[in-house]
C-alpha positions as CSV (number, residue, x, y, z in Angstrom):
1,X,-58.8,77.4,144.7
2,X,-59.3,78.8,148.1
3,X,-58.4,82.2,149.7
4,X,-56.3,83.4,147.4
5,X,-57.3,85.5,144.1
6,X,-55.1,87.1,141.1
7,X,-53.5,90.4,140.4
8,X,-51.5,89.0,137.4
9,X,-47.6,89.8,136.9
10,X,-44.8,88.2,135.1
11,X,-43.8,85.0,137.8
12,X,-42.1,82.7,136.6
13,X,-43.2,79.2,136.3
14,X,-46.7,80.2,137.3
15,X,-50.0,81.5,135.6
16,X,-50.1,85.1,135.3
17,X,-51.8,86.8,132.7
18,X,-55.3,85.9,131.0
19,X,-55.7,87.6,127.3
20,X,-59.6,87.4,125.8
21,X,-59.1,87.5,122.0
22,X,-62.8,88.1,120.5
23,X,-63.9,89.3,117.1
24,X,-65.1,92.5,118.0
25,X,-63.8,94.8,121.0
26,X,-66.3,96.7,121.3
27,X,-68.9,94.0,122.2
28,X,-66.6,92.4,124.5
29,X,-65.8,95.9,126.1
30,X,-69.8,96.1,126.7
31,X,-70.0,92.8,128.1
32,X,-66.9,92.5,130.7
33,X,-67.6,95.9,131.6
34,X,-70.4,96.2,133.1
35,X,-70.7,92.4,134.7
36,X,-67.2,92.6,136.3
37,X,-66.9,96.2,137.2
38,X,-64.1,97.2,135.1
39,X,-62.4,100.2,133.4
40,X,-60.3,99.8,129.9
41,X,-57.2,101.5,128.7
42,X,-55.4,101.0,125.8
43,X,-52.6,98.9,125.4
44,X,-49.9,97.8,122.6
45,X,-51.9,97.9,119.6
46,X,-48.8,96.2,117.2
47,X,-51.0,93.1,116.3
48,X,-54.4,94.9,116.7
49,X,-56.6,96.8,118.8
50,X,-55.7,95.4,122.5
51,X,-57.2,97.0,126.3
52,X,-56.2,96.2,129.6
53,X,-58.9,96.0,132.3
54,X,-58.3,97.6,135.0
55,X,-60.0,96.9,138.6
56,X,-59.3,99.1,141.3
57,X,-55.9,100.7,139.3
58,X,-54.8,97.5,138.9
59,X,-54.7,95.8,135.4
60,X,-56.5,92.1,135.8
61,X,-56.5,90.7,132.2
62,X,-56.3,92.0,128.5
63,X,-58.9,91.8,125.7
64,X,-57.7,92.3,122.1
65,X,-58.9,91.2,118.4
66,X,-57.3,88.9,115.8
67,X,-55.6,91.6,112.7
68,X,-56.7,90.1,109.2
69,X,-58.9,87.2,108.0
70,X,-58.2,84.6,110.3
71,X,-61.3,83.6,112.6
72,X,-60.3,81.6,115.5
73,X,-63.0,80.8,118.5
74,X,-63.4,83.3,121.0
75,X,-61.5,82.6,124.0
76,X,-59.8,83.2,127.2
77,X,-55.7,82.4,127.4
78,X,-53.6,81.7,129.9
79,X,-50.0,82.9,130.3
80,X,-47.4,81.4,132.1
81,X,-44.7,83.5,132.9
82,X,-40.6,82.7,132.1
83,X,-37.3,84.3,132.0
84,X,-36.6,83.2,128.7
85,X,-39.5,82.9,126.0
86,X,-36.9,81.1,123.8
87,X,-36.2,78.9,125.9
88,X,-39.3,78.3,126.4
89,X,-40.3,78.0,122.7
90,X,-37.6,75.6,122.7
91,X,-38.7,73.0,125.0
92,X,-42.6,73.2,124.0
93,X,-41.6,71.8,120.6
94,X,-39.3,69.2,122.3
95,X,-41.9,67.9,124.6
96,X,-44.7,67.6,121.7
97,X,-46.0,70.8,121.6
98,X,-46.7,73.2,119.2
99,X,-45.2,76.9,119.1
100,X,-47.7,78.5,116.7
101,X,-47.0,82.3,117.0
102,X,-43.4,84.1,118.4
103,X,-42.0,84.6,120.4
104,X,-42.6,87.9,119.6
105,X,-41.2,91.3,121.6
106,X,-44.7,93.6,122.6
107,X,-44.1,96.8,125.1
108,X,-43.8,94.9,127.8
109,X,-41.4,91.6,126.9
110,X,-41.8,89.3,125.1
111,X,-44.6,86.3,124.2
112,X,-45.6,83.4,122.2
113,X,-48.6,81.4,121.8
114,X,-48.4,77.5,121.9
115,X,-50.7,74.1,122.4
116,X,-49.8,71.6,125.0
117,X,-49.3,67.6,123.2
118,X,-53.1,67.0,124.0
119,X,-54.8,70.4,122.1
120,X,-54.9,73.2,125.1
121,X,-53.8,76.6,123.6
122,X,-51.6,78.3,126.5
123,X,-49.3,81.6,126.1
124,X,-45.6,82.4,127.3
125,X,-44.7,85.8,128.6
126,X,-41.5,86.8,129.4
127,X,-41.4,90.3,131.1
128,X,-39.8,92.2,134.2
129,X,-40.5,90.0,137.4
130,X,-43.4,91.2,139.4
131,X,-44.5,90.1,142.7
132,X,-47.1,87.2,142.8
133,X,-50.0,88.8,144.4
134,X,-53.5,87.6,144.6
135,X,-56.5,89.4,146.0
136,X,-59.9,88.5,146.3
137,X,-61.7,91.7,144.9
138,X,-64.5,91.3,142.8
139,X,-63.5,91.3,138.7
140,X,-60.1,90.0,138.7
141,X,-59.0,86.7,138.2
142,X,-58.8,84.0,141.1
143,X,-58.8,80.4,139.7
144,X,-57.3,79.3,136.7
145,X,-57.7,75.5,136.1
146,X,-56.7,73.1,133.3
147,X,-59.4,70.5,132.2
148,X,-57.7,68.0,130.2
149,X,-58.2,63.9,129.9
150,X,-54.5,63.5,131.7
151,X,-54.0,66.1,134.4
152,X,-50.6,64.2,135.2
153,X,-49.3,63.6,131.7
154,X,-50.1,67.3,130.8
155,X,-48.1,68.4,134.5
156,X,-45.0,66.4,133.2
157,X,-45.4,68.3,130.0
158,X,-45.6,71.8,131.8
159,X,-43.5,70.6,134.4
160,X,-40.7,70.2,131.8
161,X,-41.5,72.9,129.9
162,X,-41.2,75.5,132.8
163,X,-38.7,73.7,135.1
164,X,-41.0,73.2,137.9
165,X,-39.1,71.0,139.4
166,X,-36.0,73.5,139.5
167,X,-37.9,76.1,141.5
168,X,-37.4,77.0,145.4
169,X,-40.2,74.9,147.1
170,X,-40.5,78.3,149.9
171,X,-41.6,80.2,146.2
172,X,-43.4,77.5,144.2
173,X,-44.6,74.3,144.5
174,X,-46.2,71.5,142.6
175,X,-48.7,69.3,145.1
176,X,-49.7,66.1,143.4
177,X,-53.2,65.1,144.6
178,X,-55.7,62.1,144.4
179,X,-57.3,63.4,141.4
180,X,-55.6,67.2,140.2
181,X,-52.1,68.6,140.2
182,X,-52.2,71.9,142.1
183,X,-50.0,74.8,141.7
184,X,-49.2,77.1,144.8
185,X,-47.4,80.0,144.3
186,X,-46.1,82.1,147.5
187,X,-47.8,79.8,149.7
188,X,-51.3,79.9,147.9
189,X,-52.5,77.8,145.9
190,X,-53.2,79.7,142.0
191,X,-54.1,76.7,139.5
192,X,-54.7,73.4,138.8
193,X,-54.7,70.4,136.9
194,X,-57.7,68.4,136.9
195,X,-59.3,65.4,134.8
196,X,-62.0,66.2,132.1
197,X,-63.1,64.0,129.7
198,X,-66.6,65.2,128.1
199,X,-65.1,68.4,126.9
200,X,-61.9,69.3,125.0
201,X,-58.9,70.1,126.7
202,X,-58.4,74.0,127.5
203,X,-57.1,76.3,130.4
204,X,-60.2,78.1,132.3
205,X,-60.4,81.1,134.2
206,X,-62.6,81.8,137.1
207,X,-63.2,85.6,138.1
208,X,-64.3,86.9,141.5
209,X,-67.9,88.2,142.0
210,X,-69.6,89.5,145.1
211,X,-72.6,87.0,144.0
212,X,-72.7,83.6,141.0
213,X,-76.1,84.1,141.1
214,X,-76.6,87.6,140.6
215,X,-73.4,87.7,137.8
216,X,-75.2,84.9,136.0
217,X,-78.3,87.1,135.5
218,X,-76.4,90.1,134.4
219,X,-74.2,88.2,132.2
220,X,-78.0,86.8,130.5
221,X,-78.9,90.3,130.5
222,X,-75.8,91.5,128.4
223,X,-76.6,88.9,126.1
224,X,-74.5,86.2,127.3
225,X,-75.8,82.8,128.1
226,X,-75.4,80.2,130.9
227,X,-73.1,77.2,130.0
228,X,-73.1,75.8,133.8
229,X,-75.5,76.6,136.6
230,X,-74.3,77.6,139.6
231,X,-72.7,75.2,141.9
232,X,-71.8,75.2,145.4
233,X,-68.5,73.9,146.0
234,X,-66.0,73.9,148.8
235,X,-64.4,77.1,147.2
236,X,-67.5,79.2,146.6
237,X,-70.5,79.0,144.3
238,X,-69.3,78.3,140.9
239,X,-71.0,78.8,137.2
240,X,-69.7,78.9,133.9
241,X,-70.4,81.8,131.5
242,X,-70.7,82.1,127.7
243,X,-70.0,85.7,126.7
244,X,-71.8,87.4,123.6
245,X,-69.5,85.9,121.4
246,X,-68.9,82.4,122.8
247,X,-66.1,83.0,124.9
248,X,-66.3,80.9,127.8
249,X,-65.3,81.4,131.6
250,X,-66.2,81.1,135.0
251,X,-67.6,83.6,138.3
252,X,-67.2,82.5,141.6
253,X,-68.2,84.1,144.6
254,X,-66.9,83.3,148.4
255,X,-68.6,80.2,150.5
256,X,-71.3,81.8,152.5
């Protein structure tokens, strides 16, 4: 985490789309609206009713419903973006993972949904390359961090999975720290792997605000409810956010 912040696109190896999939849109659509400034349009509705939020005329993350019976949690995903979603597919199984849906072709590429060996549910998107661009304005993405019991067990699982180690150190690069694996992408730093033990294992976003505090009222107000008080931290002042329907993420907003 530092200056950098996310306009999500198709680059490889990296991070670079987050997907909310909640029960109803609607509710979500009332909740994200208003507390991170964003517009919706409507996107590739082959699995269900799916928008794209849009900050600024840029598209920052996608919020869709599950078709059918099946009622999992509310949450955020992360997608990592490839050239090949079979491949992919291929080596997540290999490595102790599990592929549970596609890859599958949408409008845009292809994707697939899949769990690392230790339970966190991460996506695959395989699309046209797009330049890896990060910018701090409020409502899009800036942080996404994996919380897991290993952080460096899980990064030689991702690392294999997606090649790290085959990429062009000037484009991407994997820095192995005292206690987190950071991923810079473009000579910023975009994600992370760091230890967690108290809670299960799960990729989380963080989303720019202009102020923690003041997001964390508004989110309270819009019926969400505080699952971390803010925090100062070297990056900004952090808190972690339950939506209306459970769906958990993060607000930061820059270091004063």
């Amino acid at each position: 985490m530092g200056e950098q912040t996310v306009r999500v696109r198709c680059v490889a190896a990296a991070p670079c789309w987050v997907s909310l999939m909640a029960r109803d849109l609607d509710t979500a659509r009332a909740f994200y609206g208003p507390l991170l400034g964003w517009t919706f349009e409507a996107g590739p509705d082959r699995w269900g009713p799916y928008l794209r939020a849009v900050v600024d005329g840029v598209e920052v993350a996608g919020l869709g419903v599950v078709a059918g019976d099946w009622q999992p949690p509310v949450a955020w995903t992360t997608y990592f973006g490839t050239e090949s979603a079979d491949r992919v597919g291929e080596a997540i199984r290999e490595r102790g993972g599990t592929l549970a849906v596609g890859p599958l072709r949408f409008d845009a590429g292809r994707l697939a949904l899949a769990a690392d060996p230790f339970g966190a549910v991460f996506g695959v998107w395989e699309g046209e390359p797009g330049e890896d661009v990060w910018t701090e304005t409020p409502g899009a993405p800036v942080w996404i961090e994996l919380r897991t019991a290993d952080p460096f067990a899980a990064a030689l699982f991702y690392g294999e999975v997606f090649r790290w180690d085959d990429r062009d150190p000037s484009h991407f690069e994997v820095r192995y720290e005292h206690e987190r694996v950071v991923l810079r992408s473009e000579g910023r730093s975009v994600a992370a792997l760091r230890g967690a033990r108290d809670i299960a294992p799960h990729w989380e976003v963080f989303f720019s605000v202009t102020d923690t505090d003041e997001a964390v009222k508004r989110a309270v107000e819009l019926g969400g409810r505080i699952a971390g008080d803010p925090v100062d931290t070297p990056y900004g002042r952090v808190a972690r956010v339950a939506d209306r329907e459970g769906g958990l993420f993060s607000v930061i907003s820059p270091s004063s």
